[in-house]
C-alpha positions as CSV (number, residue, x, y, z in Angstrom):
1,X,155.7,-249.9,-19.8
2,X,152.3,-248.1,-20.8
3,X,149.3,-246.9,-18.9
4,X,147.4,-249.5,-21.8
5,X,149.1,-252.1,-20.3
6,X,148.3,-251.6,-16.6
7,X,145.1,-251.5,-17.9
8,X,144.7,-254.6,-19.7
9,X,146.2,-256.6,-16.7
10,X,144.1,-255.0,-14.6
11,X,141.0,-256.1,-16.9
12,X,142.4,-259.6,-17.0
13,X,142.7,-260.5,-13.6
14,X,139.1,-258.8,-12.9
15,X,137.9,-260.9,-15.3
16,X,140.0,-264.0,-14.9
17,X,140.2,-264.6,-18.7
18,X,141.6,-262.5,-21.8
19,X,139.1,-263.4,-23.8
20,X,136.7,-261.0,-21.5
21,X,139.4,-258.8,-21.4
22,X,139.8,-258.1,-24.6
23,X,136.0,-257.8,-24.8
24,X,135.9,-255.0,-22.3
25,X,139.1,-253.2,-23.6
26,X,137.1,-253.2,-27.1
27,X,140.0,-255.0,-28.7
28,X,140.8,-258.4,-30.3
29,X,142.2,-261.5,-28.2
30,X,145.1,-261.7,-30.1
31,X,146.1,-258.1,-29.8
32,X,146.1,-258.5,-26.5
33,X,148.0,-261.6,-26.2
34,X,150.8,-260.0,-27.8
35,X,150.6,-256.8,-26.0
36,X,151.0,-259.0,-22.9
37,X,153.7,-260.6,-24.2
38,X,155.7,-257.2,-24.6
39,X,155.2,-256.4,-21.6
40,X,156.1,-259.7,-19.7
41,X,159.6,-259.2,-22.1
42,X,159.8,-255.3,-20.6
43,X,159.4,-257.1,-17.3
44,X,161.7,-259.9,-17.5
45,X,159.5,-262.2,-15.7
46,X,156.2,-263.9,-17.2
47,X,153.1,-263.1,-15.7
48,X,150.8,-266.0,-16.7
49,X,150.8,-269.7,-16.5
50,X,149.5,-270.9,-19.8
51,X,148.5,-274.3,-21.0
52,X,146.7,-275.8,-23.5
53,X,143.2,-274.5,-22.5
54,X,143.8,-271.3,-19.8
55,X,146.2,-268.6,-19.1
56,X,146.2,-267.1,-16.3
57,X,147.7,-265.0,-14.1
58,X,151.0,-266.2,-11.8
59,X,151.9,-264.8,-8.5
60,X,154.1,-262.3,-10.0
61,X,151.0,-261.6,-12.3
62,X,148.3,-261.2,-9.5
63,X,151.3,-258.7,-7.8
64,X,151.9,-256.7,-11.1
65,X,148.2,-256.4,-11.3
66,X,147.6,-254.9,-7.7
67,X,150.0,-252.2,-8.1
68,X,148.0,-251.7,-12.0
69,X,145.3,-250.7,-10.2
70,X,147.1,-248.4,-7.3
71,X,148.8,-246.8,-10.4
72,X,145.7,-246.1,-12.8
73,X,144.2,-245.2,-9.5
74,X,146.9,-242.7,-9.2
75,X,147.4,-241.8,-12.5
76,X,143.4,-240.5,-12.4
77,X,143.4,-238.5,-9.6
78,X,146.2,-236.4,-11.9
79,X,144.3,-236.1,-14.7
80,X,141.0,-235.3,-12.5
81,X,143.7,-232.7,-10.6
82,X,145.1,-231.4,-13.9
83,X,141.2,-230.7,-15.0
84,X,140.2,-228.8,-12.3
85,X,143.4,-226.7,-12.3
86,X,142.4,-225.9,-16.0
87,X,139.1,-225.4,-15.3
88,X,140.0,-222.8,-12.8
89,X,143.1,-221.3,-15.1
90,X,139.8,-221.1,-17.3
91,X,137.3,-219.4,-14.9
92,X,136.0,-215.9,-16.2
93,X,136.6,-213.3,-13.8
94,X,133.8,-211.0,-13.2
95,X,133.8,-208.0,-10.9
96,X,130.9,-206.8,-9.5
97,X,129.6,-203.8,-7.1
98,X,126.2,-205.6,-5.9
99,X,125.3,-209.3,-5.4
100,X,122.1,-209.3,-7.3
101,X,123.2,-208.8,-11.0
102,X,125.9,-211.3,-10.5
103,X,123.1,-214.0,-9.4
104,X,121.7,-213.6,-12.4
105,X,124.9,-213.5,-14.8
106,X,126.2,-216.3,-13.3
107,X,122.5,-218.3,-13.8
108,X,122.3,-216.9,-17.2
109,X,126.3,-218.5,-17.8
110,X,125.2,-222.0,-16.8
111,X,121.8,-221.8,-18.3
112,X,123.7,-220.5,-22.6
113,X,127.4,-222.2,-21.5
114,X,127.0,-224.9,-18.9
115,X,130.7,-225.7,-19.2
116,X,132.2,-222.2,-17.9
117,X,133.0,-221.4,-14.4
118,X,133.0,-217.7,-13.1
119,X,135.1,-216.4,-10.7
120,X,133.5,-213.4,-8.9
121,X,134.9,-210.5,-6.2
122,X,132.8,-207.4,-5.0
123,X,134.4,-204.3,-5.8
124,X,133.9,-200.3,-6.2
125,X,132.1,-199.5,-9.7
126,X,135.6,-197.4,-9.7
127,X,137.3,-200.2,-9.4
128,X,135.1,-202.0,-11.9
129,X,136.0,-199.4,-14.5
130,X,139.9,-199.9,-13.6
131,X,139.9,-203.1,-13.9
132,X,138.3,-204.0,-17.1
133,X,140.7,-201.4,-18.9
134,X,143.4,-203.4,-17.6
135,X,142.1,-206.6,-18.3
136,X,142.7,-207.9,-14.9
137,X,138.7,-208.9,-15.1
138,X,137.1,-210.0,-17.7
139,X,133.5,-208.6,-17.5
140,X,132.6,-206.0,-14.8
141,X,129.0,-205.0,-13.7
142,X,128.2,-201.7,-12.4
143,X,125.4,-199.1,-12.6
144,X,127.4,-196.8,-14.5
145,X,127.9,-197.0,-18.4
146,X,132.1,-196.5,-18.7
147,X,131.9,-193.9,-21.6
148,X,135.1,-194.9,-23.5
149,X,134.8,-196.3,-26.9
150,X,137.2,-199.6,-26.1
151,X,134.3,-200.7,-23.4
152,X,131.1,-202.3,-24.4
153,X,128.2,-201.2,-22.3
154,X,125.3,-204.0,-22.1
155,X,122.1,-203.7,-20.0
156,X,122.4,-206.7,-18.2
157,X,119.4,-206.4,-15.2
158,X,116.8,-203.5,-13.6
159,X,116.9,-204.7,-9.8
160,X,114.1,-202.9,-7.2
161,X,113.9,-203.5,-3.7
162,X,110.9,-204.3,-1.7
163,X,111.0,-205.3,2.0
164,X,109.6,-208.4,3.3
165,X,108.2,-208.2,6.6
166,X,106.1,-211.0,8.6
167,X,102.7,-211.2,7.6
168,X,101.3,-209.4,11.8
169,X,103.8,-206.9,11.1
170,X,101.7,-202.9,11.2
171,X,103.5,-202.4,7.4
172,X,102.4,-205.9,5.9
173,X,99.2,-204.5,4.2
174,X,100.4,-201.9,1.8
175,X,100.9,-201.9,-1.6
176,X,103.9,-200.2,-1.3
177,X,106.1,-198.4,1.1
178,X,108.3,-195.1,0.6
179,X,111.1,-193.9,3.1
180,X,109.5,-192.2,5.5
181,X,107.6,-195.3,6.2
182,X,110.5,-197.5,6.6
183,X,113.3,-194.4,8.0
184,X,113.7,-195.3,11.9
185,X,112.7,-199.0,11.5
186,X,115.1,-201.8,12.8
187,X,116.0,-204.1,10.0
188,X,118.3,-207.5,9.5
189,X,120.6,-206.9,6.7
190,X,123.1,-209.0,4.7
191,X,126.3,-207.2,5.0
192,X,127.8,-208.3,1.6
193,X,125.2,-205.9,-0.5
194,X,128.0,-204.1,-2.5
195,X,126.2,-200.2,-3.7
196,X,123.2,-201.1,-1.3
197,X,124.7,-199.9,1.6
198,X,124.9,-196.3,0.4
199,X,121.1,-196.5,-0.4
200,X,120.2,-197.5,3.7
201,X,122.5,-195.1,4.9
202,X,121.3,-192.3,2.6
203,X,117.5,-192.7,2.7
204,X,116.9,-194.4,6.1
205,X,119.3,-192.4,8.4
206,X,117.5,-193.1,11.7
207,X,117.6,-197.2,11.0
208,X,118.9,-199.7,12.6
209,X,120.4,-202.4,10.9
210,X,121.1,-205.7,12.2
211,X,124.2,-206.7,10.2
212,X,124.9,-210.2,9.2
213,X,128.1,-211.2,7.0
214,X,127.4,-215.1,7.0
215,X,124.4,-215.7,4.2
216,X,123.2,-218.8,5.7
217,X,123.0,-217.3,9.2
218,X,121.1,-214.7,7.7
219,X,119.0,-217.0,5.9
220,X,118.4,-218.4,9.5
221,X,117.5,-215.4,11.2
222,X,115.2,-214.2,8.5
223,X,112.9,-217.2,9.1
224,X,113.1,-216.6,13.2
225,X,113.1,-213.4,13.2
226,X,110.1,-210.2,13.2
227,X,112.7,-207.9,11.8
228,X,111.8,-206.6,8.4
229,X,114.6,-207.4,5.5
230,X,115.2,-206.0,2.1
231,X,114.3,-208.5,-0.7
232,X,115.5,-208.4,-4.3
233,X,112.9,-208.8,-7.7
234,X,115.1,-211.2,-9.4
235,X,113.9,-214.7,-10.2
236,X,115.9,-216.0,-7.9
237,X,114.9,-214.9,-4.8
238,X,111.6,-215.9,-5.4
239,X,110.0,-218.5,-3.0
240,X,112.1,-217.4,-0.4
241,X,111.0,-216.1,3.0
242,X,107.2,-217.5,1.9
243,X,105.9,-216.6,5.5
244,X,106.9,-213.2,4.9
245,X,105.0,-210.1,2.6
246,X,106.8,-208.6,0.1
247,X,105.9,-204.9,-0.9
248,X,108.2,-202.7,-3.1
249,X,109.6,-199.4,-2.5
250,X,108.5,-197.0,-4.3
251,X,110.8,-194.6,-4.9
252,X,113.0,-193.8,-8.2
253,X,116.4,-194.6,-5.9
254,X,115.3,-197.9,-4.5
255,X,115.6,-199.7,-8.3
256,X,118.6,-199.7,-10.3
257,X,119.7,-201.1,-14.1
258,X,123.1,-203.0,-14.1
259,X,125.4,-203.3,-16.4
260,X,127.8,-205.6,-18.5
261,X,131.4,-204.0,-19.2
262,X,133.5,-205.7,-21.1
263,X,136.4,-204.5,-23.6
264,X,135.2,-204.2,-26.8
265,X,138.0,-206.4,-28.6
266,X,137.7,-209.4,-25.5
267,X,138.3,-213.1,-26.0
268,X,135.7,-214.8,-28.3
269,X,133.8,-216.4,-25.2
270,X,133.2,-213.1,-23.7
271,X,131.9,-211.7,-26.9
272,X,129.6,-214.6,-27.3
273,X,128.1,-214.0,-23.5
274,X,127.7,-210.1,-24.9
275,X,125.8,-210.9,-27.7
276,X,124.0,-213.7,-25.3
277,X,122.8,-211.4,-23.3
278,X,122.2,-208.6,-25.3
279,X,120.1,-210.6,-27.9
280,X,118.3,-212.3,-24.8
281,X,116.9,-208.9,-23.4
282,X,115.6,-207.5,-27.1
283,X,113.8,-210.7,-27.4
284,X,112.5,-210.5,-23.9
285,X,111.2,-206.6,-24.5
286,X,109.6,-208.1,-28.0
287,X,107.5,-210.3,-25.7
């Protein structure tokens, strides 16, 4: 007994004739005939009633096709399970220390190599560094070039930081704000920030900030609440919070370039999302 076969009975008693079987199976009437006749020997039991103008299906027929169609059923939902288990065996595993630069890798990925999947944790650039020698991840980003000779280093993203405040709030006119304008202010801040958090603590000591693990609770409270936040330049951020102002900080700490890290002998996808990337940026600076 084949798969083909469940399928052909199935497409029979659907279609009540072989003749429209055959035409959906993409095969010729004959063909089928005798593959039906195989299988009624395999079964020991015929499965139509033929005369001189029909066959069709006999009770044993209609039962052997019912239990077709739980079995194809079946049979799908393993090969649907056995793709996404090889999809995931597949995914590329990046490790990242800020949330930002993995935004845009990962929209860069599907944009060049819509069929990859990318499986992401946020880690110490330390970690990062470790990790990538050991081949544990397959690309790292972090701030810091890893000055070994086995690591490729590719400027990936320059990220600054503005905050957004509501459009009455005393700050929402500027062009720009530095820290002692912001130092001592309460803010709502997304936990998961990776590097970031050393940059609030550092320059705004006397903040208060508001701290929110869940990103679509935060997304909530931004839109409800006064509290200023802290916005990223990337693309993708952009439409968001559009009843709030968005004014940069301007100071050298408050933007940072990121990183690609990967080995320089990696698998041949990872070198093709290098050279992606790296080509992408010298054409960008050309424009």
């Amino acid at each position: 007994m084949q798969l083909e076969q469940l399928q052909q009975i199935d497409a029979i008693e659907r279609h009540g004739t072989i003749s429209a079987a055959a035409q959906e199976l993409h095969i010729s009437q004959p063909a089928l005939s005798r593959s039906m006749q195989r299988f009624e020997h395999e079964l020991g039991h015929p499965l139509f009633e033929r005369s001189k103008n029909h066959v069709l299906l006999n009770h044993v027929g209609v039962i052997v096709a019912k239990h077709a169609r739980i079995v194809l059923r079946e049979a799908q939902l393993l090969l649907d399970a056995v793709d996404e288990a090889s999809r995931k065996s597949r995914a590329l595993r990046v490790g990242t220390c800020a949330p930002a630069p993995l935004w845009h890798l990962t929209a860069r990925i599907v944009e060049r190599f819509p069929g990859d999947v990318l499986s992401s944790e946020m880690i110490t650039e330390r970690e990062i560094e470790q990790r990538v020698l050991d081949g544990s991840i397959d690309m790292g980003i972090s701030r810091k070039p890893f000055l070994l000779p086995v690591i490729v280093n590719t400027p990936l993203m320059t990220e600054t930081l503005s905050i957004a405040v509501p459009k009455t709030h005393p700050l929402a006119q500027k062009d720009c704000v530095h820290f002692d304008d912001i130092n001592g202010l309460e803010f709502l801040l997304l936990e998961d920030i990776g590097v970031w958090h050393d940059f609030h603590k550092r320059y705004m000591p006397d903040s208060n900030f508001i701290k929110q693990k869940d990103r679509e609770v935060f997304l909530q409270l931004a839109y409800s609440s006064d509290l200023p936040i802290f916005v990223s330049d990337i693309p993708l951020q952009d439409g968001l919070y559009p009843d709030r102002m968005r004014i940069p900080i301007d100071e050298p700490e408050a933007t940072s370039t990121f990183y690609l890290l990967t080995k320089e002998n990696a698998p041949e996808k990872i070198q093709q999302i290098r050279s992606w990337i790296r080509n992408s940026a010298s054409q960008h600076a050309k424009i």
